[in-house]
VMD Tcl script that draws the C-alpha trace (Angstrom):
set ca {
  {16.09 7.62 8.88}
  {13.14 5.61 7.83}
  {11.96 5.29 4.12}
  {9.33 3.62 2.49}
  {9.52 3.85 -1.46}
  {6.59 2.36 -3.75}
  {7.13 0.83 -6.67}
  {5.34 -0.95 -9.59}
  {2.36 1.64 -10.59}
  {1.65 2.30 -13.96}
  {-0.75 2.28 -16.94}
  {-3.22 -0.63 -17.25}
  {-6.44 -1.23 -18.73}
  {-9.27 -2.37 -17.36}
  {-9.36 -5.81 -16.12}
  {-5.87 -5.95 -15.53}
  {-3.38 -6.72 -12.90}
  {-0.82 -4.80 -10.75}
  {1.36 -5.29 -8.12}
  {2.48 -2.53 -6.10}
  {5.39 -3.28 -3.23}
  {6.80 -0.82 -0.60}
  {10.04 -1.47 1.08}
  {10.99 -0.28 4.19}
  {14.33 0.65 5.23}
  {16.11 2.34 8.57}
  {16.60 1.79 11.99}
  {13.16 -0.71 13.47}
  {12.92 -2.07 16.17}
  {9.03 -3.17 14.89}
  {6.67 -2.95 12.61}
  {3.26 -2.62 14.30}
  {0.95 -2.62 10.98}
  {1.14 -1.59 6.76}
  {-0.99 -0.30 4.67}
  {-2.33 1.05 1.10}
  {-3.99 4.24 0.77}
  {-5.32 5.52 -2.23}
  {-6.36 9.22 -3.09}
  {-7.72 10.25 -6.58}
  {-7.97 14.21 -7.40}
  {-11.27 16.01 -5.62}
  {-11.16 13.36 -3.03}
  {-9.90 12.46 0.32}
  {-7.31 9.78 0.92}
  {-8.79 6.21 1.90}
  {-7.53 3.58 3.45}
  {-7.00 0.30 0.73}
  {-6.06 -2.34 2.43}
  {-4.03 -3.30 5.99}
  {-1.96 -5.84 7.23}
  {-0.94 -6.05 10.96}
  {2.06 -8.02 12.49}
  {0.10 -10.90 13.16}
  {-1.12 -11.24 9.32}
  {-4.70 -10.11 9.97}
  {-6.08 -8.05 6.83}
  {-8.47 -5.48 6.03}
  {-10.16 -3.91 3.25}
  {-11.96 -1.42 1.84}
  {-15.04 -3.09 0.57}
  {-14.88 -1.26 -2.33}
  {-11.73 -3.77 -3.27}
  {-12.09 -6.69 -1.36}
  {-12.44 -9.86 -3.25}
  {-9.95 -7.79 -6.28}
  {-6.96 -6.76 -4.03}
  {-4.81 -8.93 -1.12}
  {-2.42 -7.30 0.81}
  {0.96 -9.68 1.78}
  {4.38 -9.07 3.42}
  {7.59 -10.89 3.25}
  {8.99 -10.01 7.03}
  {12.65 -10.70 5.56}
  {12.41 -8.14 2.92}
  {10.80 -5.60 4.95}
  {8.30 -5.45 1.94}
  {4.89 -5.27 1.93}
  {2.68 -5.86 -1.23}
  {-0.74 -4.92 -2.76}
  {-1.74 -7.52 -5.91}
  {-4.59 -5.73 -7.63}
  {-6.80 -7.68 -9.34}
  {-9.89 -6.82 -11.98}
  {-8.72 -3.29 -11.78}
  {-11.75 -0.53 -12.77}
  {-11.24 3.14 -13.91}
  {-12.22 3.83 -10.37}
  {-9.48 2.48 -9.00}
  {-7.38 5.00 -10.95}
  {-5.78 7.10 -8.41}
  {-2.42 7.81 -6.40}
  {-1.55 4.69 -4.35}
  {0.46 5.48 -0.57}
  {2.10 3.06 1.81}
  {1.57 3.61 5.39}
  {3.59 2.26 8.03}
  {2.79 2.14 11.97}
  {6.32 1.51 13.37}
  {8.69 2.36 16.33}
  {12.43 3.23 16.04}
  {14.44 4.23 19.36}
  {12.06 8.07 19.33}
  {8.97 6.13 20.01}
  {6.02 5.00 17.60}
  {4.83 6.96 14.59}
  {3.62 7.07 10.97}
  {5.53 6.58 8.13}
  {4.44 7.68 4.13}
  {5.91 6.64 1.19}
  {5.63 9.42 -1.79}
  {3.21 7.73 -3.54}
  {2.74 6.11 -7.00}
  {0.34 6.30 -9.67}
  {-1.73 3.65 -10.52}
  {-4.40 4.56 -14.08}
  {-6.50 2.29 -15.28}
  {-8.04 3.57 -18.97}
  {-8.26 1.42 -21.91}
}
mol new
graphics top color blue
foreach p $ca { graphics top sphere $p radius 0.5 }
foreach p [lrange $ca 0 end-1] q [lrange $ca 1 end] { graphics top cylinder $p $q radius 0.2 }
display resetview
């Protein structure tokens, strides 16, 4: 079984710094591309930031220049640093992983962690 569990969301006021992580565990045979989505109440869920298997990056421009997106292959982990974080920002923070085991390629959620940033 594949899992992906978030970790390191919390309370922080504006101007701040976070780092989220998501580890993967199960049965791989590859990791095609990660990613953070976000998805505060009344609205839909939004792609963050990406990070495919060759290291190339995207981002929302909404948080590019504030968040970068980084993996460590040997951990299976894949993190979001969060920088010059804005109430807007406040919101429900998903990892996403495109990956194949031996029943083909699919998508992969974590369960999500809160990130709030209020002073």
């Amino acid at each position: 079984q594949v899992q992906l569990v978030e970790s390191g969301g919390g309370l922080v006021q504006p101007g701040g710094s976070l780092r989220l992580s998501c580890a993967v565990s199960g049965s791989i045979f590859r990791i095609y591309g990660m990613g953070w989505y976000r998805q505060a109440p009344g609205k839909q869920r939004e792609l963050v930031a990406a990070i495919t298997s060759d290291s190339t990056t995207n981002y929302a421009d909404s948080v590019k220049g504030r968040f970068t997106i980084s993996r460590d292959n040997a951990k299976n982990t894949v993190y979001l640093q969060m920088n010059s974080l804005k109430p807007e920002d406040t919101a429900g923070y998903y990892c996403n992983a495109d990956l194949s085991t031996l029943r083909g390629r699919m998508d992969y959620w974590g369960k999500g962690t809160l990130v709030t940033v209020s002073s």
